[in-house]
N, C-alpha and C positions, 0 to 999 in steps of 0.2 A: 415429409421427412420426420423421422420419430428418432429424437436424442434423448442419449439420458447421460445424464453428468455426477459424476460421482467425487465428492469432495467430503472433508473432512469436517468442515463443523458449520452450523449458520454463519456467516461472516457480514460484515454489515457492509462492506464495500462490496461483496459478491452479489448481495440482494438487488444493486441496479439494474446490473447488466444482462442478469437473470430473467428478470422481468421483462425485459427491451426483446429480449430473446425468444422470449413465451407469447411474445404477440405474433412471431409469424413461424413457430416453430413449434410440433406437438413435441414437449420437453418436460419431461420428469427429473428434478435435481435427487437424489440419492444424498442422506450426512452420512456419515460414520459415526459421528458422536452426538452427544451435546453436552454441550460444556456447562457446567454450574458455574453459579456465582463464585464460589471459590475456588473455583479453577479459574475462574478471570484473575482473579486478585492473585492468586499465583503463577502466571503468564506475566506478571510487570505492572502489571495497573495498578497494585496499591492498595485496592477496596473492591471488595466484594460488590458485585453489582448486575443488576439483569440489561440490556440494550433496551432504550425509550422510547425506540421507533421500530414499528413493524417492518422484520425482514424477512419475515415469511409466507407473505401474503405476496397475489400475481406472480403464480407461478408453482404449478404442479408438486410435489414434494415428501419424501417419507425418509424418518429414521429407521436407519437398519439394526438390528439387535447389533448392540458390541458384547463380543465374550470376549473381549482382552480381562486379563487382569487382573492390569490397573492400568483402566481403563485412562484414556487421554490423548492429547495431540502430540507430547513433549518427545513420545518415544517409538519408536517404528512398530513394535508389538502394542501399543495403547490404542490401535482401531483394528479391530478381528470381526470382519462382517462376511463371512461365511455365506449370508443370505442375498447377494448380490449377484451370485449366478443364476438361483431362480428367477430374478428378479428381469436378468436382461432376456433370459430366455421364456419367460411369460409374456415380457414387455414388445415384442418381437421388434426390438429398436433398431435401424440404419446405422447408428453411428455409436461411440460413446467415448466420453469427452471426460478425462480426471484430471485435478487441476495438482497432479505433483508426484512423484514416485517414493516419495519419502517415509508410506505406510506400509504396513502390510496389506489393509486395504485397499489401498492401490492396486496393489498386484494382485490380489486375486480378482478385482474386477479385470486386467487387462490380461490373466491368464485365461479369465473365465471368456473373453469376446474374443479372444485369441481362438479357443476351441470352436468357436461358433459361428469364426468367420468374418466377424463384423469391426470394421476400422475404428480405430485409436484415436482419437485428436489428445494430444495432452495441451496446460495453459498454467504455466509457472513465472517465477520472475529472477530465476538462480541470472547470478552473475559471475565475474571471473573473479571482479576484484574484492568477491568475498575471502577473509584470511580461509586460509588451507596450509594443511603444515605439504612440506615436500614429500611427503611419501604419497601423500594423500591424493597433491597433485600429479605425481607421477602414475598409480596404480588408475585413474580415471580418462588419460590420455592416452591408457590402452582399451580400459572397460567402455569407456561412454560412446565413442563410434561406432562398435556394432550395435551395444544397449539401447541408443536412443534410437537406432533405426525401427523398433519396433513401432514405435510410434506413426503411424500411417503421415502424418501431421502434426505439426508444431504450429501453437499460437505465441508470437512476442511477446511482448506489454510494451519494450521500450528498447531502444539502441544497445546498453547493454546487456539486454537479454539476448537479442540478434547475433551479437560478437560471441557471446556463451555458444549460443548452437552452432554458429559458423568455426567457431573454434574447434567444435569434436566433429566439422564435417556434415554438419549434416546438409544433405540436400537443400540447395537454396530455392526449388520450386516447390516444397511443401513446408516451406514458411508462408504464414499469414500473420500478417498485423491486427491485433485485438489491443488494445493497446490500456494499462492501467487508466482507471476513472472512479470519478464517484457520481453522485448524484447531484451536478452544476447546478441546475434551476434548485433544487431543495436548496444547498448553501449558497444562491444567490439571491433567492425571494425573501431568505430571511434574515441575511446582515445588512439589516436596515441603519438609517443616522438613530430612529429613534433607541435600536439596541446599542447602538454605540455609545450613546448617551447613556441610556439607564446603566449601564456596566461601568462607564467610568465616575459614574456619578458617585455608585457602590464602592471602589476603589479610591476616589478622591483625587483622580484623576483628570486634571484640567482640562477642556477640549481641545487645547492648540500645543498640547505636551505629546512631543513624537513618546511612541511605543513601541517598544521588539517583545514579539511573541513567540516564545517556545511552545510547543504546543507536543505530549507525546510522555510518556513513560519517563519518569526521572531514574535513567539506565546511565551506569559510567559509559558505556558505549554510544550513548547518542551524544555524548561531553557538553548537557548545558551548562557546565561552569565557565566554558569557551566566550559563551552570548556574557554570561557576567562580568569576564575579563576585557571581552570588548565594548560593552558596556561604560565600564568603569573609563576608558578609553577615551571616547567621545563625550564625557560628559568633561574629560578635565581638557577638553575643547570648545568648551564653552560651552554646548546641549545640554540644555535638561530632558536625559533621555531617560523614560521607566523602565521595567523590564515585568512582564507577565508572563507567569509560568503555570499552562492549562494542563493540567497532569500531576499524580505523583506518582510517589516511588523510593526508591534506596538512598538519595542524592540528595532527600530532601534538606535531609538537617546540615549537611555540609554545604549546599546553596547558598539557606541562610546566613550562615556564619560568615560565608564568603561576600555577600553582601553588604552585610553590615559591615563587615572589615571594610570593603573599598567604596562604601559610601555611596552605594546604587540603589535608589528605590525599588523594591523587587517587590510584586505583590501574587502570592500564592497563592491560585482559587481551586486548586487538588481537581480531582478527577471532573472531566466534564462528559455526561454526555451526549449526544447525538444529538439529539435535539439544542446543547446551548451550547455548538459550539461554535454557531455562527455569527454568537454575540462575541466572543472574544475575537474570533479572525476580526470582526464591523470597529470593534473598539482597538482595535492593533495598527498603525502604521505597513508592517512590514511583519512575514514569519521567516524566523531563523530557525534553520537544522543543520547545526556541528557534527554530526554523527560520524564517526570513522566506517570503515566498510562492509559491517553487518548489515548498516542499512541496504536492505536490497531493494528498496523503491524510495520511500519514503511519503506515502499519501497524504500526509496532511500540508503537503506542498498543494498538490491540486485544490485542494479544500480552500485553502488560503486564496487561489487563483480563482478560482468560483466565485469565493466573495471580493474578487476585485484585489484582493492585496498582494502587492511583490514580493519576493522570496528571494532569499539567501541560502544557500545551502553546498556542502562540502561536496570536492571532489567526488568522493569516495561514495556519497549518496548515488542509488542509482536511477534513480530519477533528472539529478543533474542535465546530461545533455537533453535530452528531449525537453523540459522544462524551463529552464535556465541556463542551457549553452549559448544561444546565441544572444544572451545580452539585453533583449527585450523586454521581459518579465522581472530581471533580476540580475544575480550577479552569484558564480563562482569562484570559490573560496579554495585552500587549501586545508585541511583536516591540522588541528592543531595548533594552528595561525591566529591566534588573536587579533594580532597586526592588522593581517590582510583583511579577518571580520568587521575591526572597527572600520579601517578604508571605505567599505563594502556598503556598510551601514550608513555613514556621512553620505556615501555617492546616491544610495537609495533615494534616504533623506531630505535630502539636497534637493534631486531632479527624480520623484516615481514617474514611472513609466506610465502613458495614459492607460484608462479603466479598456477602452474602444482595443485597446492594442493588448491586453491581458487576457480580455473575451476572446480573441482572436484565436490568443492559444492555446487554452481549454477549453474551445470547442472541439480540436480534433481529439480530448481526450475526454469521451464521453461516452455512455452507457451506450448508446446508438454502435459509435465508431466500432467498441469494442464486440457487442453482439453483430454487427454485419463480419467482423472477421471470423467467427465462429463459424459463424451461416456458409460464407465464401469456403473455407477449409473443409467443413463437411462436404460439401455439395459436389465440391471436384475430386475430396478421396470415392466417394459415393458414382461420378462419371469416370472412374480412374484416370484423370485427367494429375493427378499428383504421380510424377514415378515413383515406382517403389524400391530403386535403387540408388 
């Protein structure tokens, strides 16, 4: 079978499963872009910076000329790759696979396989309880049920992404589970005791002092001033609890201030990446994410699971059920709840859930899991074993 998958920029979470996929799949990835350092640091990060680990190696791959522009991910004209019909029609591929319809690029690869015959897999992670004003959700509960029928096939990531497609209809026998991952063995082989150590040794942080880990863009929408306020909570409970903040961003200086006001050690080590960030998960107790319902996954939950640590995280994250619904791994929160975070936090605290029983449940979310659902989706659009109705 010959896939080619067309997405939007290198992503370093994409690079796993890519890979996983390329060992028993002749599979060309297609970018649309590439993002400069400064388009990092204008995406939320904070700082200009290049990814430290290679994600572009194992596994086929070419940039397409972009003529947007101005050029970028942020806006539906900022990927214009014109060159993506020759591409599938030289390429003579079975199948092709774009992980979103949210470009212009997108759609000309899915008009261009459209001409030519060849089935659609798409792989996104939209959910419902992202905000949408009412007109918005009105005019999509007419457009989205024939729209996404184009799609030969749909891949999940997670529970609510299912309810998303199940919502506009679509066919429940051309869903396939692929399910969000990162790369488990990389952030498990390397949040060792001794990175645990050397990190808190750097911070001044004692070894038997619990820690909450924010880990992600300091965005008013992920609300880590929430983990501070519950923070502040449990320590006038008697915990000397710290609080670590891996990332920056917009939020940082009013963090601070919020900090020192309620008398929580908060120690800011700004952008981290790829490679250290599995000395903060190894030196964290527990990761928290407050986010209200932009978060449409939230991966540095897995990352934390990978290295063994429990997780907190809102509602509204949509990673939640699959993750952290049933209790095991962690604990759900309400969006906005201080309260309930501190609760959350002391119960973590108090009683984590064993390391044996966290491996458990990200192993089904992993680069394997997620490229076998690939595999499975092509193969049956490919025997027409998916109806097209």
């Amino acid at each position: 079978m010959r896939l080619a998958v067309l997405t939007s920029h290198p992503i370093q979470y994409n690079a796993p499963w890519f890979r996983e996929l390329a060992r028993s799949t002749d599979m060309t990835v297609y970018f649309a872009h590439k993002a400069t350092p400064q388009q990092q640091a204008a995406a939320g990060f904070g700082t200009a910076f290049e990814w430290d680990v290679d994600i572009l190696t194992g596994y086929a791959h070419e940039f397409l000329r972009n003529a947007a522009l101005d050029p970028g991910t942020h806006h539906f004209l900022g990927c214009d790759t014109p060159g993506i019909g020759a591409r599938l029609r030289e390429g003579n591929f079975d199948a092709l696979l774009v992980t979103g319809w949210n470009l212009k690029s997108y759609w000309q690869g899915i008009l261009a396989a459209k001409r030519r015959g060849v089935p659609i897999l798409v792989r996104g992670d939209s959910q419902l309880e992202t905000p949408r004003a009412a007109v918005t959700l009105a005019v999509k509960s007419i457009a989205y049920p024939p729209l996404l029928r184009l799609f030969d096939a749909a891949l999940y990531v997670g529970q609510r992404n299912l309810a998303y497609w199940r919502r506009y209809h679509y066919p429940v026998q051309r869903l396939f589970f692929s399910p969000h991952c990162v790369d488990n063995f990389y952030f498990a082989s390397r949040a060792t005791q001794h990175s645990r150590n050397t990190l808190r040794a750097r911070l001044g942080i004692a070894n038997l002092t619990p820690v909450a880990l924010f880990a992600g863009k300091l965005l008013a929408f992920k609300r880590p001033q929430d983990l501070v306020s519950a923070a502040a909570q449990v320590r006038s409970q008697g915990a000397d609890l710290n609080v670590v903040f891996a990332g920056s961003g917009e939020q940082e200086g009013q963090l601070r201030a919020q900090a020192q006001q309620l008398g929580v050690p908060a120690h800011f080590i700004g952008f981290q990446n790829q490679s250290e960030m599995p000395a903060a998960y190894a030196a964290s107790d527990v990761l928290v994410l407050p986010s209200s319902g932009e978060e449409t996954w939230g991966l540095v939950a897995n990352e934390a699971l990978a290295c063994a640590r429990p997780i907190i995280v809102t509602e509204a994250c949509g990673c939640a059920p699959d993750l952290a619904g049933d209790g095991t791994t962690g604990r759900v929160v309400p969006v906005k709840s201080p309260n309930a975070l501190s609760a959350a936090l002391q119960h973590i605290l108090g009683a984590p859930p064993a390391h044996e029983t966290i491996a458990t449940k990200i192993a089904l979310y992993s680069p394997e899991a997620a490229a076998a659902g690939v595999k499975d989706a092509a193969l049956a659009v490919l025997r027409k074993d998916a109806p097209q109705s």
